[in-house]
C-alpha positions as CSV (number, residue, x, y, z in Angstrom):
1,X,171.7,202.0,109.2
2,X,170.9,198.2,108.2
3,X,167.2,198.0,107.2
4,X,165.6,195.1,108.6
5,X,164.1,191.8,106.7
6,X,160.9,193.1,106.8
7,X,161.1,196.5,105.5
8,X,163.4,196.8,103.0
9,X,161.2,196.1,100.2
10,X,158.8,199.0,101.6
11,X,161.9,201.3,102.2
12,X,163.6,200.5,98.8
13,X,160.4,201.0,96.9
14,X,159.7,204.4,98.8
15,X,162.9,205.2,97.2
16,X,162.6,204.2,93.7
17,X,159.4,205.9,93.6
18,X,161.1,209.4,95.2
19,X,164.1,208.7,92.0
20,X,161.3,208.0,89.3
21,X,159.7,211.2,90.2
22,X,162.9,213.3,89.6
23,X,163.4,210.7,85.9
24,X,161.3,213.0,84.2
25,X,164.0,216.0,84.1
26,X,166.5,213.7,82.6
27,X,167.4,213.4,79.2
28,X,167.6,210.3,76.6
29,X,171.4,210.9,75.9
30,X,171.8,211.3,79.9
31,X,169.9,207.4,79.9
32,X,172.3,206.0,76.6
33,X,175.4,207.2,78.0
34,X,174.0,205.6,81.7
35,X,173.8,202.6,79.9
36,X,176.6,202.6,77.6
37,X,178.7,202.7,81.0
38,X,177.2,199.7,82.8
39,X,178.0,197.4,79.4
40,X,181.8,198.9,79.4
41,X,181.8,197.8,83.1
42,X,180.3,194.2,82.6
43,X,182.7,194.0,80.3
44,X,185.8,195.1,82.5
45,X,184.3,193.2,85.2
46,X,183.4,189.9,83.5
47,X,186.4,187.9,85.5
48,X,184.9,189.1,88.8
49,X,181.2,188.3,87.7
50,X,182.5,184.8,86.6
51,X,184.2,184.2,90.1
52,X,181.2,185.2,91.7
53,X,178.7,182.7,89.7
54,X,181.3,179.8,89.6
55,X,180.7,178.8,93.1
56,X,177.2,180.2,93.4
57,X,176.2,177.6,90.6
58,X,178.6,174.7,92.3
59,X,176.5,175.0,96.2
60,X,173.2,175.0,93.4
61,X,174.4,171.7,92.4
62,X,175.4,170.1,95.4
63,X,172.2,171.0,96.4
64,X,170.1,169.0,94.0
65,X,169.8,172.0,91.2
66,X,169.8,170.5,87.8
67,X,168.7,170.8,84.2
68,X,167.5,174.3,82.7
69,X,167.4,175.6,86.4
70,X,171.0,175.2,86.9
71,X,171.7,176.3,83.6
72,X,170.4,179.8,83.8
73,X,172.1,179.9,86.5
74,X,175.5,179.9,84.8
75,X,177.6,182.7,83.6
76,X,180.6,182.1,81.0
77,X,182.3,184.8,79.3
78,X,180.3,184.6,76.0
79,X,177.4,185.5,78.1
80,X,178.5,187.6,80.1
81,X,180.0,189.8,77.0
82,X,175.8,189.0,76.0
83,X,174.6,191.1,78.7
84,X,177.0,193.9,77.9
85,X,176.0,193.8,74.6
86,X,172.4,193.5,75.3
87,X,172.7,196.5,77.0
88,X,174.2,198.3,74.7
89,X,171.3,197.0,71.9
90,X,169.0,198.8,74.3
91,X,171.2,202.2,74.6
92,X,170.8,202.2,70.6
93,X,167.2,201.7,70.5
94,X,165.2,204.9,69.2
95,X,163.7,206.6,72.8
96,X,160.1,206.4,73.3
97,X,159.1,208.9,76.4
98,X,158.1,211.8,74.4
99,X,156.7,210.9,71.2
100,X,153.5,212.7,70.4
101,X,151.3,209.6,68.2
102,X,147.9,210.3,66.4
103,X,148.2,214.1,66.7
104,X,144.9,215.0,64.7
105,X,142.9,218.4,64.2
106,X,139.6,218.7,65.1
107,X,137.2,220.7,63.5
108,X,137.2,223.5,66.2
109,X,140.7,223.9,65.5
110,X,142.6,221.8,68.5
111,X,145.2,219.8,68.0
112,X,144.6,215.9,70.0
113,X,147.3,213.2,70.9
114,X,149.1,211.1,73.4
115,X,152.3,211.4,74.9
116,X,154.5,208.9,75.2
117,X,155.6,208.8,78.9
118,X,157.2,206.3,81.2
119,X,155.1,204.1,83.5
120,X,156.8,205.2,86.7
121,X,158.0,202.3,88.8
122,X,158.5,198.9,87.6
123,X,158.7,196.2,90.5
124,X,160.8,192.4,89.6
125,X,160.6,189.4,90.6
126,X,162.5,186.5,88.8
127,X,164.2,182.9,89.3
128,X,167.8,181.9,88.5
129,X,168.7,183.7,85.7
130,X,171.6,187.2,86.4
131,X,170.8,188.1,83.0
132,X,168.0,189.2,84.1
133,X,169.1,191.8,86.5
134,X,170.8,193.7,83.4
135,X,168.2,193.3,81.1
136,X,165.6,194.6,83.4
137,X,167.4,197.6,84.3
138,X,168.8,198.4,81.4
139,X,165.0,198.2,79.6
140,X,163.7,200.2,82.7
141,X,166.4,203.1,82.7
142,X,165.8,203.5,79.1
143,X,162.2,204.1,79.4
144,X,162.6,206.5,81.8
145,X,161.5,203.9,84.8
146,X,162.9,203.3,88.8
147,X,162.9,199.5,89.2
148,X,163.0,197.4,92.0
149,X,164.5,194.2,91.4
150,X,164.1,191.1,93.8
151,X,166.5,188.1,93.2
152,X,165.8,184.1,93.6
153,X,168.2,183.1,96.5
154,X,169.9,180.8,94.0
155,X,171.7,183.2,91.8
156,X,171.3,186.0,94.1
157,X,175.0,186.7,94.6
158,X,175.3,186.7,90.7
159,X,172.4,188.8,90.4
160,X,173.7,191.1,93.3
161,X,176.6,191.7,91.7
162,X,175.6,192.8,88.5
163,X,173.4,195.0,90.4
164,X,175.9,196.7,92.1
165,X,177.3,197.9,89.1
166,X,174.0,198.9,87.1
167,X,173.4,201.0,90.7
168,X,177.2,202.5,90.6
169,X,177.4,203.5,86.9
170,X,173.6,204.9,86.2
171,X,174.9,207.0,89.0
172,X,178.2,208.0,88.3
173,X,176.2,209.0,84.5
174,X,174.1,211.1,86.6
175,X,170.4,209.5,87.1
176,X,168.7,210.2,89.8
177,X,170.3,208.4,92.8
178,X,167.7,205.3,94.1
179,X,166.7,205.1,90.6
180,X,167.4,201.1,90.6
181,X,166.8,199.0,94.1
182,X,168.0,195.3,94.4
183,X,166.5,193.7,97.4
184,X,169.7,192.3,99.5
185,X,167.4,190.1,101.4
186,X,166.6,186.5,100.4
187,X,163.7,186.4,102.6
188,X,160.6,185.3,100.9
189,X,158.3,187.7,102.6
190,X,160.3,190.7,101.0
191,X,158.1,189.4,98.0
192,X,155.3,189.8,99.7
193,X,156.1,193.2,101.0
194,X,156.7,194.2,97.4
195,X,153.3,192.7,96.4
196,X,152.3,194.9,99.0
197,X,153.6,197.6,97.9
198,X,151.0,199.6,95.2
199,X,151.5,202.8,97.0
200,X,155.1,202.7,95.5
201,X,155.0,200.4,92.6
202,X,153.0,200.9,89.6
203,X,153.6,197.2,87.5
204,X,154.8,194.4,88.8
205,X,156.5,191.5,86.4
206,X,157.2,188.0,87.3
207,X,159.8,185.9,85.8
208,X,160.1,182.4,87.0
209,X,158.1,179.1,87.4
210,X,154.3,178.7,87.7
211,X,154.5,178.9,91.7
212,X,156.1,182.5,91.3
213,X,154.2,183.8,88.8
214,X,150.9,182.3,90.2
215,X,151.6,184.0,94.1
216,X,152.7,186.8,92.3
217,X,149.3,187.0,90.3
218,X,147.5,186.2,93.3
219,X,148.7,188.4,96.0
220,X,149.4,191.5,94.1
221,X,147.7,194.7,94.8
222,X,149.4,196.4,91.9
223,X,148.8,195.3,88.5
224,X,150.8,192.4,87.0
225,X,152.2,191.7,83.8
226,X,152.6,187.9,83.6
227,X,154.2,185.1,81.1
228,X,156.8,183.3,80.4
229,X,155.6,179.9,80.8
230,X,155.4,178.4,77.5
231,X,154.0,174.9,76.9
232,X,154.5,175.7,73.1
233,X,154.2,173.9,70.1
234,X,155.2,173.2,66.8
235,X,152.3,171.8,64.2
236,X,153.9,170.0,60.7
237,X,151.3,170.3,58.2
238,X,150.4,167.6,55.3
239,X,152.1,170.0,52.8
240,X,155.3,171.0,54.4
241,X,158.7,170.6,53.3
242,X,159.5,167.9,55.6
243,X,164.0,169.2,55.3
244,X,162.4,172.3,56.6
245,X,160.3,171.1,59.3
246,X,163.2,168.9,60.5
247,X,165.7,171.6,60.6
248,X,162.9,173.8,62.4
249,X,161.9,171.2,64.9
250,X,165.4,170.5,65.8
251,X,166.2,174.1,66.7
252,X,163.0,174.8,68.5
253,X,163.8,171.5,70.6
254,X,167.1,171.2,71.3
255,X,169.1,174.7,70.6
256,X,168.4,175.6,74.5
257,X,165.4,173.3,75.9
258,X,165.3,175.1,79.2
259,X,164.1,178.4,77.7
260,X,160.1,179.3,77.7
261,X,160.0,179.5,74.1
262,X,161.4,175.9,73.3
263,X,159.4,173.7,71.8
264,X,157.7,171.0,73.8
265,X,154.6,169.4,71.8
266,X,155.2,167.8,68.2
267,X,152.2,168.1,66.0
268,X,152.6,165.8,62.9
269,X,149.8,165.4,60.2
270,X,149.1,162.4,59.6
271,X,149.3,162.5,56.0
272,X,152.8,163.0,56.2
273,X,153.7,161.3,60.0
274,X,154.9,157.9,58.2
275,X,157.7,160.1,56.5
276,X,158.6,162.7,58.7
277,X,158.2,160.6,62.5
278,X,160.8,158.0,61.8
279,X,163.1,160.7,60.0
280,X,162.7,163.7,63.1
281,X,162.8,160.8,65.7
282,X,166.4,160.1,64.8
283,X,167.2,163.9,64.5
284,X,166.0,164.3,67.8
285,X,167.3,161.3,69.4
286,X,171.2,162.2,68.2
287,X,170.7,164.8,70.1
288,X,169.4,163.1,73.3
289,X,165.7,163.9,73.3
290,X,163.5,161.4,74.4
291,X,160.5,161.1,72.7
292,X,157.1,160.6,74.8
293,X,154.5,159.2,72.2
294,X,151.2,158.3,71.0
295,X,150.4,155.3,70.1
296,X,150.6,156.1,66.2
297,X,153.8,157.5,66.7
298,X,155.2,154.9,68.7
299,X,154.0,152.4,66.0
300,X,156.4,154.7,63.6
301,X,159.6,154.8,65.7
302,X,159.8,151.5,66.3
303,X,163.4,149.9,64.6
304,X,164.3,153.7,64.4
305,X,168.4,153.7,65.4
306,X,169.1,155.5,68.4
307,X,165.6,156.3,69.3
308,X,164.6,157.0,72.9
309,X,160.8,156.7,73.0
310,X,158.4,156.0,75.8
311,X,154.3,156.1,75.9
312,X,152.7,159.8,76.5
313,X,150.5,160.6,79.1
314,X,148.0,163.0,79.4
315,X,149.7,164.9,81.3
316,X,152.4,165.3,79.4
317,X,151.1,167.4,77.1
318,X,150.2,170.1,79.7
319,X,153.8,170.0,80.8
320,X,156.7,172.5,79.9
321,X,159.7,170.3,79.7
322,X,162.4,172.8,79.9
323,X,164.5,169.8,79.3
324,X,165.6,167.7,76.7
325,X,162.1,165.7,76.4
326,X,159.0,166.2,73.7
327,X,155.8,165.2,73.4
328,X,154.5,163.5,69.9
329,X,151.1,163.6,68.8
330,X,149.8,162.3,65.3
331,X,146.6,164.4,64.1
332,X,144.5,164.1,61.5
333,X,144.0,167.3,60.6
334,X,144.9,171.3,60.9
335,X,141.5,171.4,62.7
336,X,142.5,168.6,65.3
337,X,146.3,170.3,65.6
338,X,144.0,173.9,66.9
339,X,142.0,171.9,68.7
340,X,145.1,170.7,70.6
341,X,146.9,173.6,70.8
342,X,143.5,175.6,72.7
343,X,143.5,172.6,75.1
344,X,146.9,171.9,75.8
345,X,148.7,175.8,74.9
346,X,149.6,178.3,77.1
347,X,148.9,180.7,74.8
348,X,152.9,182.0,74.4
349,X,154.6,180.1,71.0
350,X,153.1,178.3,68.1
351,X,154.2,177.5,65.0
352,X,153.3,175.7,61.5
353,X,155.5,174.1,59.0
354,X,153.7,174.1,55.5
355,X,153.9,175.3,51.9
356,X,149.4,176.0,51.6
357,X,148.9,179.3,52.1
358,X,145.6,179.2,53.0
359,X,146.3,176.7,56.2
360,X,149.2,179.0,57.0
361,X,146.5,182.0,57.6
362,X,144.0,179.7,59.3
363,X,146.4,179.0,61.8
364,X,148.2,182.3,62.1
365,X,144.2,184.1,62.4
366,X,142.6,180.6,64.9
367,X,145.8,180.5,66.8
368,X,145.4,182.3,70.3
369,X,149.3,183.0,71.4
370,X,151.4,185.5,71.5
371,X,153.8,184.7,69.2
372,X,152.6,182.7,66.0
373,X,155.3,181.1,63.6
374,X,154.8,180.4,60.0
375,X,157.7,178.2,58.8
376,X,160.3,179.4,61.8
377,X,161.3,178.1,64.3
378,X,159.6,179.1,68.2
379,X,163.0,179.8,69.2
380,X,163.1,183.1,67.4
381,X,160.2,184.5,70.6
382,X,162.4,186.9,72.0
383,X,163.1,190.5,72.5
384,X,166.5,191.4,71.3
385,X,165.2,189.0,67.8
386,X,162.3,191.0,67.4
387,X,164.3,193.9,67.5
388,X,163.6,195.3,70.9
389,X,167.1,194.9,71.8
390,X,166.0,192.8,75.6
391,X,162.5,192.1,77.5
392,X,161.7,192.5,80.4
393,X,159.6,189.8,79.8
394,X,156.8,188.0,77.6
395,X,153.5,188.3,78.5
396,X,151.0,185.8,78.1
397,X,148.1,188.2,78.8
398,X,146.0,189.9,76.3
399,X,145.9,193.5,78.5
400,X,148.4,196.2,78.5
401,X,151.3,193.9,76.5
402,X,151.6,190.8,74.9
403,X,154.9,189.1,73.9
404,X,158.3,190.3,74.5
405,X,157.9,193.7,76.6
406,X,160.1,196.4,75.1
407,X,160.5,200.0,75.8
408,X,156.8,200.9,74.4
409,X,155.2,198.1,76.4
410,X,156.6,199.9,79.7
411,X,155.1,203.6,79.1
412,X,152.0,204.7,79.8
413,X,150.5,207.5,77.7
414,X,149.0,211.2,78.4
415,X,146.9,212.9,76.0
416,X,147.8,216.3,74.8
417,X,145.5,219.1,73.5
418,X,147.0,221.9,71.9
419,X,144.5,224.9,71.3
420,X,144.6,228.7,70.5
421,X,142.4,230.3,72.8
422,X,139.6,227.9,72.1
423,X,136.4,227.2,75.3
424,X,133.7,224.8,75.2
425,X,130.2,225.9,75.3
């Protein structure tokens, strides 16, 4: 029976919370092996996943769809043989549902801990990017979660069919059946019958642009788990080692701009700016960055071959670029550079180039973000690099999780008291 437009979301999170109930009885080698399967059958099915997306991402063009949205879009066979081994990263990480931590005697003899144990239902919502629709799963079926993905209409055949085959192999492994949902509608109020949904859904996670993850925020009446929009930058101190801070500042802006993590504010001391502007500008501009300004750094571009360099606005530096564009701001000190970064950050990636140690901790201990980089490159803010194998996410929030959410940051806990017969009087 064909659910209707308006209550699949209800119906399919009804179910996931019925499979998550019956996760419990299942083991972690059951989960690995479920996952192990769905990687072998990205892999067999890459040529069908490709033929899918190919056309998918050409109507996204003809439509207007450009820059880092159309490239998340877009599947080749190195990343699609990334998702499979994404998900086999995961399979391999150590299981968390289970673990007993802080187990401690009291004096009257009890034993006291927590329990590691899965948060129940995890609810999805995300823009663009198929990836996604493995990594969530994959994350989620590991921790002993149901999930309920939802799709952006743009890659939603994509998304679909990788979908299709987490739902067919976590099954054919034996997890319980309705364990992962994937909304078939496109309609946007199944996102609002998801938000809807707390009866069924325990954490919802947005991934996506600042309208998403700001309705999302807004209308939820489960508790949300929000990131992933990074206006990040990178701060190069009056001591650093300017070949390092060029070969850092390249990677963080140009290796993939259209990712949260890239870097889109430069930071330059102005100590050092009348060495290291003129010789990143044309670092930057070889590879087709264009440069928005001060007027100090504009002064220090100028005659700089190649270079591609117009005036900042103030707006500009509350913008996440997602493109090949950076903002350039001379300071005049490491206090002016946090001064910046608490007006302008969105509290996700920060990072210093510099060889004092003592500015290295001021910033690592003043900096408010969830991920702060000391001579790295921002680029490095990301699950499977922190060892977590994928995310479902990174959170910008303080509460719950912050930065790339891994297995841990999707259980819940329960404490345990062991005893031998002892009452309270």
């Amino acid at each position: 029976m064909m659910l209707t437009a308006r209550s699949e979301a209800a119906e399919k999170a009804a179910r996931a919370r019925e499979a998550s109930r019956r996760m419990g009885a299942t083991s972690s080698d059951a989960r690995d092996a479920a996952l192990l399967r769905i990687a072998d059958a990205i892999d067999a099915e890459a040529a069908a996943l490709l033929a899918v997306n190919a056309p998918e991402v050409e109507r996204a063009r003809a439509r207007g769809v450009a820059g880092s949205f159309l490239d998340r879009m877009v599947l080749n066979a190195d990343r699609v043989r990334g998702i499979a081994r994404d998900v086999r990263a995961v399979a391999a990480l150590p299981d968390p549902i289970g673990h007993v931590e802080e187990l401690a005697m009291r004096p009257n003899g009890l034993q006291i801990g927590r329990m590691r144990v899965p948060l129940g239902v995890i609810g999805a919502v995300y823009e663009s990017r198929p990836n996604v629709t493995a990594d969530i799963a994959a994350i989620c079926l590991k921790s002993g979660n149901a999930v309920v993905l939802r799709s952006g209409s743009d890659a939603h055949e994509t998304s679909a069919a990788l979908a299709l085959i987490v739902i067919r192999e976590a099954a054919a492994a034996g997890l319980p059946e309705g364990v992962v949902q994937f909304i078939d509608s496109t309609d946007r109020e199944e996102v609002g019958a998801m938000l809807r949904a707390h009866e069924a859904i325990d954490l919802m996670i947005p991934r996506g642009g600042a309208d998403l993850i700001r309705r999302v925020r807004d209308e939820a009446t489960m508790p949300v788990v929000a990131g992933g929009i990074g206006v990040c930058h990178t701060y190069v101190d009056r001591d650093a080692d300017l070949e390092m801070a060029r070969e850092i500042v390249v990677n963080a802006k140009t290796q993939r701009p259209s990712v949260c993590n890239a870097m889109d504010t430069l930071l330059v001391h102005a100590a050092t700016a009348e060495r290291f502007v003129p010789l990143i500008a044309e670092a930057l501009c070889e590879r087709g960055v264009t440069l928005h300004v001060d007027e100090r750094a504009a002064r220090l571009v100028e005659g700089v071959r190649g270079v591609q360099a117009v005036p900042v606005t103030a707006e500009d530096y509350d913008r996440e670029w997602l493109s090949f564009d950076c903002s350039v701001h001379v300071v005049g000190s490491v206090g002016e550079a946090l001064a910046h970064i608490e007006q302008h950050g969105s509290g996700h990636s920060e990072a210093i180039v510099t060889d004092a140690w003592a500015t290295a901790q001021r910033f690592i201990r003043e900096v408010d973000a969830a991920g702060v980089f000391v001579n790295a490159s921002t680029y490095f803010h990301d699950g499977g690099q922190f060892g977590l194998g994928v995310e479902v996410g990174i959170s910008t929030q303080k509460m719950h999780a912050r930065g790339p959410m891994g297995l841990r940051e999707l259980t819940s806990y329960k404490w345990i008291v062991l005893g031998n017969g002892q009452t309270r009087q």
